[in-house]
TILO-973484 format. One record per residue (C-alpha): residue in three letters; x, y, z. Coordinates in pm, 1 decimal. Each point is the difference from the previous one (the first is absolute). Example, Ala and Ser with C-alpha at 12.3 -4.5 7.8 and 13.67 -1.06 7.14 Angstrom:
{"ALA"; {1230.0; -450.0; 780.0}}
{"SER"; {137.0; 344.0; -66.0}}
! end
This chain:
{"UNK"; {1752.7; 1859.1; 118.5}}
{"UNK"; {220.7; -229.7; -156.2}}
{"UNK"; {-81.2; -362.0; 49.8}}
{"UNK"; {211.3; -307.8; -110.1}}
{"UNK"; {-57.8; -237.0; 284.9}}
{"UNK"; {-389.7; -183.5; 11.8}}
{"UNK"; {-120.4; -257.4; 298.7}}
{"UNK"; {-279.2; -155.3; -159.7}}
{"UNK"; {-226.7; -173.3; 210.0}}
{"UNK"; {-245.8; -237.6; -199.2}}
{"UNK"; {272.2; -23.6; -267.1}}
{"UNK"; {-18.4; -385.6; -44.5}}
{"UNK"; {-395.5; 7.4; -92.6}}
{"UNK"; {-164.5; 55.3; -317.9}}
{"UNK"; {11.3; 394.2; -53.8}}
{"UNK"; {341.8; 11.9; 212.2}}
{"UNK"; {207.9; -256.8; -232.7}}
{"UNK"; {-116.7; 284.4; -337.1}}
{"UNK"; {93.6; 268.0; 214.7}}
{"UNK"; {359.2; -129.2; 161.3}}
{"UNK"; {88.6; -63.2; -382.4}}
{"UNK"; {-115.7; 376.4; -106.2}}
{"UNK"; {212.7; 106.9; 297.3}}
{"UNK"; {282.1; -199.0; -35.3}}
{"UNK"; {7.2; 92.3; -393.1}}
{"UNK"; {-21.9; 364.4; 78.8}}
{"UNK"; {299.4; -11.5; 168.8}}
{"UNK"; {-125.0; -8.6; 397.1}}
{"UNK"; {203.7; -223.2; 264.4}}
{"UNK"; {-287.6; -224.1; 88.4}}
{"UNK"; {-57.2; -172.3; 381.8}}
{"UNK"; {-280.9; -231.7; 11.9}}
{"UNK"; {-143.4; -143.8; 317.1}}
{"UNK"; {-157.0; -322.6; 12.0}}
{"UNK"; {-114.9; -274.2; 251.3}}
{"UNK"; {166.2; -268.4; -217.8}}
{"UNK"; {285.8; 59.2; -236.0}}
{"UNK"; {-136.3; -249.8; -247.7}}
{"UNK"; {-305.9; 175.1; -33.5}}
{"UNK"; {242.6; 269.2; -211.7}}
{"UNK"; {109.3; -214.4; -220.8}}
{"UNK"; {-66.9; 185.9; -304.3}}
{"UNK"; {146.3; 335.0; 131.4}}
{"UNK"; {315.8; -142.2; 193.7}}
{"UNK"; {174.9; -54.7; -341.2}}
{"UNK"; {0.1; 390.7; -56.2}}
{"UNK"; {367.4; 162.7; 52.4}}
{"UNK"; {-136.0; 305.5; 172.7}}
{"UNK"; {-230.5; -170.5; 194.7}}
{"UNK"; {0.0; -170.2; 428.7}}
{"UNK"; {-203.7; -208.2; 104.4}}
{"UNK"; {4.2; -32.1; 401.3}}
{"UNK"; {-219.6; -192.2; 166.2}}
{"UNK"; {-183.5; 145.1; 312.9}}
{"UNK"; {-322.8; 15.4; 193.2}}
{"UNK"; {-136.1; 348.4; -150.4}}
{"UNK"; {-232.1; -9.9; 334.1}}
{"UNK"; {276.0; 75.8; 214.2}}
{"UNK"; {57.7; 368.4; 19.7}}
{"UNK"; {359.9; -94.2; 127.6}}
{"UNK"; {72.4; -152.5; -319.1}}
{"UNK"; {-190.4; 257.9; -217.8}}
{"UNK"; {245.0; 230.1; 147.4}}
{"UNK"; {313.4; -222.1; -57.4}}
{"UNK"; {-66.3; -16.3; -371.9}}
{"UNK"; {-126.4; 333.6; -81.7}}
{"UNK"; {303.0; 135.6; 147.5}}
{"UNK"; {201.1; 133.3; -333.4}}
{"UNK"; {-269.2; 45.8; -207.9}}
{"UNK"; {-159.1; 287.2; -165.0}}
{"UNK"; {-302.5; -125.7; -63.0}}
{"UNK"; {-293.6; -274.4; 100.3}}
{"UNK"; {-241.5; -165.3; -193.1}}
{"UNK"; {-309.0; -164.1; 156.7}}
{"UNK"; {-187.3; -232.7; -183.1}}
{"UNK"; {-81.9; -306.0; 224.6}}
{"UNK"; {-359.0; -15.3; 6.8}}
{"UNK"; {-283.0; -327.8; -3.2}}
{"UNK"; {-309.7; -32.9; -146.2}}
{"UNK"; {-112.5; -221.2; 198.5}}
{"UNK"; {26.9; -119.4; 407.1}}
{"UNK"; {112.9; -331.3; 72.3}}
{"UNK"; {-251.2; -159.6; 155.9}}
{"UNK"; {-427.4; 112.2; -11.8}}
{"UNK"; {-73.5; 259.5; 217.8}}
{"UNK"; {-305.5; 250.0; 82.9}}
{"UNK"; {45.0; 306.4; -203.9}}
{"UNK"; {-175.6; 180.9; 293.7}}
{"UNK"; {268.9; -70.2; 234.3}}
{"UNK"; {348.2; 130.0; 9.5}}
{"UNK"; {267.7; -252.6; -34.2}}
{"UNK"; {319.9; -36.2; 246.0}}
{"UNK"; {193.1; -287.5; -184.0}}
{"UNK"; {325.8; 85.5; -116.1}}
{"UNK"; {-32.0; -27.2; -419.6}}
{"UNK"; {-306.0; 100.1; -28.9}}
{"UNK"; {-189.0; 339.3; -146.8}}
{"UNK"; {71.7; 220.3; 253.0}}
{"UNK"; {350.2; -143.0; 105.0}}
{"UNK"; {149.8; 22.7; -398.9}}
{"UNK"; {-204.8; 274.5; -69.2}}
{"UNK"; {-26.7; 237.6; 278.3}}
{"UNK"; {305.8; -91.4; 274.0}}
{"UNK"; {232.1; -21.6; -221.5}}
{"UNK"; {0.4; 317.0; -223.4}}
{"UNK"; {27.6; 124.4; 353.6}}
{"UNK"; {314.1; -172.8; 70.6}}
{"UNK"; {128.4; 73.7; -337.6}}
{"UNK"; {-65.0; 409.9; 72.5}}
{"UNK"; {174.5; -60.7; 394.9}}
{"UNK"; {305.7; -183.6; -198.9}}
{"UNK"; {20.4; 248.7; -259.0}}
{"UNK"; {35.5; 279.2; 235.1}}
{"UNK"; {244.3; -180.5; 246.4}}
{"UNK"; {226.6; -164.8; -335.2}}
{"UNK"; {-110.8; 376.9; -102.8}}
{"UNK"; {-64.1; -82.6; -359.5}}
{"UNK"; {-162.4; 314.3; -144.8}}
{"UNK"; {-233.5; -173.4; -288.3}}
{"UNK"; {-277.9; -254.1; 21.5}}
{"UNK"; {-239.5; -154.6; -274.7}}
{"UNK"; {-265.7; -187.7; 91.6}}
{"UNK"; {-238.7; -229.8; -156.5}}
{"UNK"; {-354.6; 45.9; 101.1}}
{"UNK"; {-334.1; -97.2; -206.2}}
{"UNK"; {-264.1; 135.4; -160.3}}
{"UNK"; {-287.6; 118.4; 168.9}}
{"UNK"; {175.9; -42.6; 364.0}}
{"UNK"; {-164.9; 197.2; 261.4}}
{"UNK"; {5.0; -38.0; 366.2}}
{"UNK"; {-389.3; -7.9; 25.6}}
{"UNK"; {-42.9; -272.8; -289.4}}
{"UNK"; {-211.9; -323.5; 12.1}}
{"UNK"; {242.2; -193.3; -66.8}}
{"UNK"; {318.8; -130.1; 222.1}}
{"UNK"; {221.9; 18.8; -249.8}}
{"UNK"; {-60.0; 348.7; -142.1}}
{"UNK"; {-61.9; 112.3; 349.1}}
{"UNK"; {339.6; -144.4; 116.1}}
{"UNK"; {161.8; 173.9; -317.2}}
{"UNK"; {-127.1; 336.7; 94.9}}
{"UNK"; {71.1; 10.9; 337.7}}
{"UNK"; {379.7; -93.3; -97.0}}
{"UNK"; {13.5; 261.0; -304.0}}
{"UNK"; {-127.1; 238.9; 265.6}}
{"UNK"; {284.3; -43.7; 246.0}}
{"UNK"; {270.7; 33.5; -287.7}}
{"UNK"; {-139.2; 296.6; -134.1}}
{"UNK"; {-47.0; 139.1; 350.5}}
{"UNK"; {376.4; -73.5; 53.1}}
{"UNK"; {59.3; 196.5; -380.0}}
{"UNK"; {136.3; 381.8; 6.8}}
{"UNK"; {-178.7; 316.2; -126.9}}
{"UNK"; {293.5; 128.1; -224.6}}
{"UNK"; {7.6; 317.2; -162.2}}
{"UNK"; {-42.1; 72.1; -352.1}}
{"UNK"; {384.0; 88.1; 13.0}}
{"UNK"; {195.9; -229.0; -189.7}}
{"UNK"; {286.2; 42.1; 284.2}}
{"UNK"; {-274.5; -92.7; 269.4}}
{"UNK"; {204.1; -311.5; 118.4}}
{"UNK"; {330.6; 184.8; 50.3}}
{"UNK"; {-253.3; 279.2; 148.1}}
{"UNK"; {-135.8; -196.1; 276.6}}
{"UNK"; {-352.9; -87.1; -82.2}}
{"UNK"; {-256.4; -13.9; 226.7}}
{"UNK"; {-48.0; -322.3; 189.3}}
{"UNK"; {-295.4; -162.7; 85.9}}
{"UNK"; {-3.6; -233.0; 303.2}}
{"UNK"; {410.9; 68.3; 20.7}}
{"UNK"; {52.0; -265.6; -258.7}}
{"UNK"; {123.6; 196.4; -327.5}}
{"UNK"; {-127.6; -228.4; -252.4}}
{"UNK"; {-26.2; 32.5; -339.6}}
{"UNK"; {-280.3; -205.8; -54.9}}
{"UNK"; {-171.0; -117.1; -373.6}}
{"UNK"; {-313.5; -227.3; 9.7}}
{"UNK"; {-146.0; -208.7; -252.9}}
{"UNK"; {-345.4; -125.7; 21.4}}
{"UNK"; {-27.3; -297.8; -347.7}}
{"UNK"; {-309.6; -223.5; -91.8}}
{"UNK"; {45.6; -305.0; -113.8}}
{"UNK"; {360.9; -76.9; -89.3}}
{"UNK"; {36.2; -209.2; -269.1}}
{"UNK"; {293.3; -209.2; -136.8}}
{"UNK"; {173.5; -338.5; -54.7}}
{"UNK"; {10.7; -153.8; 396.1}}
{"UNK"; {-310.9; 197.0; 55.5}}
{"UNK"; {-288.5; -147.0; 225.0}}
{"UNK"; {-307.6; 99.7; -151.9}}
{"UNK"; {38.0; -17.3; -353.9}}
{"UNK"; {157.0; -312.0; 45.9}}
{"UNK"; {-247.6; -122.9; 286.8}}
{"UNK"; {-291.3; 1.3; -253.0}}
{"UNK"; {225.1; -127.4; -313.3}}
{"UNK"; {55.7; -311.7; 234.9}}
{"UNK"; {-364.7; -33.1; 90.6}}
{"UNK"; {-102.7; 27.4; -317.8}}
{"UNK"; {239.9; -285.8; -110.6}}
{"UNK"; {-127.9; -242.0; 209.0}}
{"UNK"; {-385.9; 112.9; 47.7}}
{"UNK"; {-257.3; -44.8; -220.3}}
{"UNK"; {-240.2; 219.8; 144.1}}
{"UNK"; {93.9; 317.7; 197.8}}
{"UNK"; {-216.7; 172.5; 271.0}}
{"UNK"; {116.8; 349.5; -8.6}}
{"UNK"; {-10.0; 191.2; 361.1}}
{"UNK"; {-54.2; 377.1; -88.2}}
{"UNK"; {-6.7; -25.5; -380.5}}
{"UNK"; {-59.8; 349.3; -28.4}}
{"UNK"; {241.1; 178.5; 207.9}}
{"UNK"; {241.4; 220.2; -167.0}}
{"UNK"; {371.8; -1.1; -80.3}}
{"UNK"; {252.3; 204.4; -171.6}}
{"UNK"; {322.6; -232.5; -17.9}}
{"UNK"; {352.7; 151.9; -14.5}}
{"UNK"; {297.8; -207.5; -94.5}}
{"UNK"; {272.6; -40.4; 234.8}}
{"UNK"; {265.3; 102.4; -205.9}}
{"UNK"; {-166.0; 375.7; -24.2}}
{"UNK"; {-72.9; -47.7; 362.8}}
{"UNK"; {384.9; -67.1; 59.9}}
{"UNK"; {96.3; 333.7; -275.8}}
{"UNK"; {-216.7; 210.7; 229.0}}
{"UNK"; {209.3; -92.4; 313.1}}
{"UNK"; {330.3; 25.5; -145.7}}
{"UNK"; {-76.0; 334.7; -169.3}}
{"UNK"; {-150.2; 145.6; 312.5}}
{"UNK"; {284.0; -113.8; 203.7}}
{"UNK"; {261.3; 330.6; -66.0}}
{"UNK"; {-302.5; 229.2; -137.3}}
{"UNK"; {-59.8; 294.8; 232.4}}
{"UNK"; {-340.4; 19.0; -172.4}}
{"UNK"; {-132.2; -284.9; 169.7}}
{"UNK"; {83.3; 65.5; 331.4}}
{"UNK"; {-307.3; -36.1; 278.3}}
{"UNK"; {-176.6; -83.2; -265.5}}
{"UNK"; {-322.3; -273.1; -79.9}}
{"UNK"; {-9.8; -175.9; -291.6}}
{"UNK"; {-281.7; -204.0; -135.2}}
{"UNK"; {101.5; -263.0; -267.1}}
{"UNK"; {-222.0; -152.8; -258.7}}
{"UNK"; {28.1; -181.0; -365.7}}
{"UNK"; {-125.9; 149.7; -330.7}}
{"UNK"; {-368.6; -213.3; 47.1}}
{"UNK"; {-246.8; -43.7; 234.1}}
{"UNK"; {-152.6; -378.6; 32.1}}
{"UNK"; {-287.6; -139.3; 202.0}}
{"UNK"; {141.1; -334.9; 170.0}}
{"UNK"; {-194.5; -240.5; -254.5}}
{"UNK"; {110.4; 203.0; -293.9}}
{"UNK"; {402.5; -53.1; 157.3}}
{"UNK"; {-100.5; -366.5; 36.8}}
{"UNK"; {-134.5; -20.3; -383.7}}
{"UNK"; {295.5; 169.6; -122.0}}
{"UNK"; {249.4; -225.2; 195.6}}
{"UNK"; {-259.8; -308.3; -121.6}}
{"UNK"; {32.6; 103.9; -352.8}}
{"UNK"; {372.8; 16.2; 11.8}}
{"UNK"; {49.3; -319.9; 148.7}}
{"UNK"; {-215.8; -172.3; -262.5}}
{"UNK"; {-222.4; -111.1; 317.9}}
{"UNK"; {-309.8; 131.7; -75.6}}
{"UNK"; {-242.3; -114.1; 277.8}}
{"UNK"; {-369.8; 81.2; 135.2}}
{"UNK"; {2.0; 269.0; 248.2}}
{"UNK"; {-285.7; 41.1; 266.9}}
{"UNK"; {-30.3; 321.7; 168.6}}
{"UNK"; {-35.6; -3.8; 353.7}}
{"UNK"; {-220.2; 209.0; 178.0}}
{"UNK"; {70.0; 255.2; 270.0}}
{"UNK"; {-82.6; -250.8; 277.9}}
{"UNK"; {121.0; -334.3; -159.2}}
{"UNK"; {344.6; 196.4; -47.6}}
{"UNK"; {11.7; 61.6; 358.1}}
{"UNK"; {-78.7; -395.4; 20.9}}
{"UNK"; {253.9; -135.4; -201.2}}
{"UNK"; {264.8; 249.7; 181.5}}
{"UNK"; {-115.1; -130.5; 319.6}}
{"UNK"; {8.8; -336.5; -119.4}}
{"UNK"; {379.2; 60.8; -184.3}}
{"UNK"; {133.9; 140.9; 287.1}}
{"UNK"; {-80.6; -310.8; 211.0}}
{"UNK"; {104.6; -213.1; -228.1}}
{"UNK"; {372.2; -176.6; 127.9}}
{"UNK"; {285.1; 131.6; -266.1}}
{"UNK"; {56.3; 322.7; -221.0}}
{"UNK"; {-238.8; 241.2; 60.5}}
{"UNK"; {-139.9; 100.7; -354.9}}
{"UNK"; {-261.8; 255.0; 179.4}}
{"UNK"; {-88.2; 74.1; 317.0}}
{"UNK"; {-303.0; 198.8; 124.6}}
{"UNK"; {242.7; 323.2; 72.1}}
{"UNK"; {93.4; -37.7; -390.9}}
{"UNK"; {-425.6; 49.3; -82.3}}
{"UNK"; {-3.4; 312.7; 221.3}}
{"UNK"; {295.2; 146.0; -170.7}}
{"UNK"; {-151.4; -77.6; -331.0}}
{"UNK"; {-301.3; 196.9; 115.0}}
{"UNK"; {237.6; 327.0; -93.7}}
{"UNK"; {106.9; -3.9; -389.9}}
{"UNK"; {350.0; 3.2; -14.4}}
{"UNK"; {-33.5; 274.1; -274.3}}
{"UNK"; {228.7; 333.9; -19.0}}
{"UNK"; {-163.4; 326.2; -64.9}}
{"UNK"; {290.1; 129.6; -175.2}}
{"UNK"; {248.7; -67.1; -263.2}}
{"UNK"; {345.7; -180.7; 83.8}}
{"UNK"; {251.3; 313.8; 160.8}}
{"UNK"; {184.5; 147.4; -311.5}}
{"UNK"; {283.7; 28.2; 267.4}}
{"UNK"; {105.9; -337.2; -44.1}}
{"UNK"; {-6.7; -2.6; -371.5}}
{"UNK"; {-150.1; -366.5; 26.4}}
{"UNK"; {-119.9; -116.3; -380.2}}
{"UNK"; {-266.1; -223.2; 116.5}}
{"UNK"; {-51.0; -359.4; -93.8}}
{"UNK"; {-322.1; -162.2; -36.4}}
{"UNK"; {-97.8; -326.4; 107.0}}
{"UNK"; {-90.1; -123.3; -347.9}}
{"UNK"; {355.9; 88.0; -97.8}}
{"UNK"; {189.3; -154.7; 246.9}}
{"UNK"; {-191.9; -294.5; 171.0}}
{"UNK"; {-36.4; -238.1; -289.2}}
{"UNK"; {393.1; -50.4; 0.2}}
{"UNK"; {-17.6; -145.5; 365.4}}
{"UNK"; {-336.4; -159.6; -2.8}}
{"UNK"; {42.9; -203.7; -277.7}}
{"UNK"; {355.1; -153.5; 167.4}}
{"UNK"; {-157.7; -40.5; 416.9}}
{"UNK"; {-101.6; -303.0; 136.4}}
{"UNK"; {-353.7; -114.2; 139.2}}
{"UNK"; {126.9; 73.0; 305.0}}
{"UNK"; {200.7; 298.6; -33.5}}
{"UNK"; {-270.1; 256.8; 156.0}}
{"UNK"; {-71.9; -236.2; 313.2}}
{"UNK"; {382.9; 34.5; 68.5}}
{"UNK"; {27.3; 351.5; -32.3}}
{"UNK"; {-317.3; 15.7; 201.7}}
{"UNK"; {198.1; -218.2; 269.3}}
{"UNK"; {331.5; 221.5; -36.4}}
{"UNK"; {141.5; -276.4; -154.2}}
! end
């Protein structure tokens, strides 16, 4: 499969602007959808790279601007819904878990195979699974399932595409999966989130202080993508992506205190005043720094039980390395407006 054409979807956000640049760099022509040209600012400059604007939820436009391209790239994806919810109750608003999460990787396989683009990656999470507590890792998993349902069982020949693979569900996809924990980098919004906290707090109650985290930066995150893209290797296959170290949640917010030069007192919460102060958080009118569904998914350490795929050939950056370079140079406010997509 040779690929040179990319539709990234998501390619205005915080991984997506790292990866468009990888892409454009490594030679691919890139088309970027977005619901607001300005939004793209950053990758619009790039010679090799469009940016159209469109309504990604309209499979009539999916299939307008897929049309041409070799491959798709899906990494729109929330952590959060837009206004509180049960987490017991499935939603039916357009932008929320289930919409972004679930409905549209289905669109995106239907587009695919009518534009019939033979290659899809697709951003997923950690820990997703259909049957989780959580909304959000529920939401992921039920979306990673339909892609990967949509993917082909190819032979080990390395002629299988010319050699007609076998399709499953008619669609023909060649479909890659990648499943990160906590990405971390400089527009991030959650190392930045608790940087800005910590600037302007003087004492912080910690919700979940000792759930787990394995942080990958988003520029390895991006490598991985661009490397899988033309790699037969990867094809229908799940990838789990995860940093060098493993942190509990205070130790991240010690380390990001000690790099800022804000060190402050830090109050663990317990199991049921977390689930307070996310109840209470996600009631509260502006960004949503932690909502109830963001306790249950912290039930589940975002850990990986393996080492980053050799595949990719990824050297790995740790937090301590790259962080202090960005910490030291965000505002107060920085994290809240990541946190707000701002």
């Amino acid at each position: 499969m040779n690929i040179k054409k990319v539709c990234v979807l998501g390619g205005a956000g915080f991984v997506g602007i790292h990866l468009v640049n990888k892409l454009e760099m490594a030679g691919y022509a890139v088309r970027v959808l977005t619901s607001k040209r300005d939004h793209a600012k950053n990758v619009s400059v790039l010679p090799k790279v469009e940016v159209v604007e469109a309504n990604i939820f309209d499979p009539s436009e999916l299939n307008r601007h897929f049309s041409g391209m070799d491959a798709v790239i899906n990494l729109v994806g929330i952590l959060r819904e837009e206004k509180p919810s049960r987490v017991d109750k499935p939603m039916a608003r357009r932008g929320d878990f289930h919409e972004v999460h679930v409905e549209l990787p289905r669109k995106i396989v239907h587009a695919c195979a009518a534009s019939g683009v033979k290659r899809l990656l697709h951003m997923s999470a950690l820990n997703a699974d259909p049957n989780a507590s959580s909304g959000y890792l529920r939401s992921k998993g039920l979306g990673e399932t339909i892609v990967r349902e949509a993917g082909m069982q190819h032979s080990e020949n390395e002629n299988w595409y010319l050699n007609g693979p076998k399709f499953v569900h008619g669609y023909g996809l060649a479909v890659t999966v990648f499943r990160p924990s906590v990405i971390f980098g400089r527009e991030d919004s959650f190392i930045n989130m608790f940087a800005g906290l910590l600037k302007i707090a003087p004492v912080l109650p910690l919700a979940g202080p000792n759930a787990k985290f394995q942080p990958v930066f988003v520029e390895d995150v991006a490598q991985a993508f661009v490397a899988s893209l033309n790699n037969q290797a990867t094809f229908g296959q799940r990838y789990d992506l995860c940093g060098p170290k493993v942190y509990t949640l205070r130790e991240l917010v010690e380390l990001v205190a000690k790099l800022t030069g804000h060190n402050r007192k830090i109050i663990n919460l317990s199991p049921q005043l977390s689930y307070l102060m996310a109840l209470m958080m996600e009631w509260m009118p502006g960004p949503k720094l932690m909502t109830r569904d963001n306790y249950f998914t912290m039930q589940v350490d975002s850990v990986c039980a393996c080492e980053f795929p050799a595949v990719f050939d990824v050297k790995l950056r740790a937090l301590e390395a790259v962080a202090p370079d960005y910490l030291s140079q965000s505002s107060p406010y920085q994290g809240f407006r990541s946190a707000a997509g701002r």
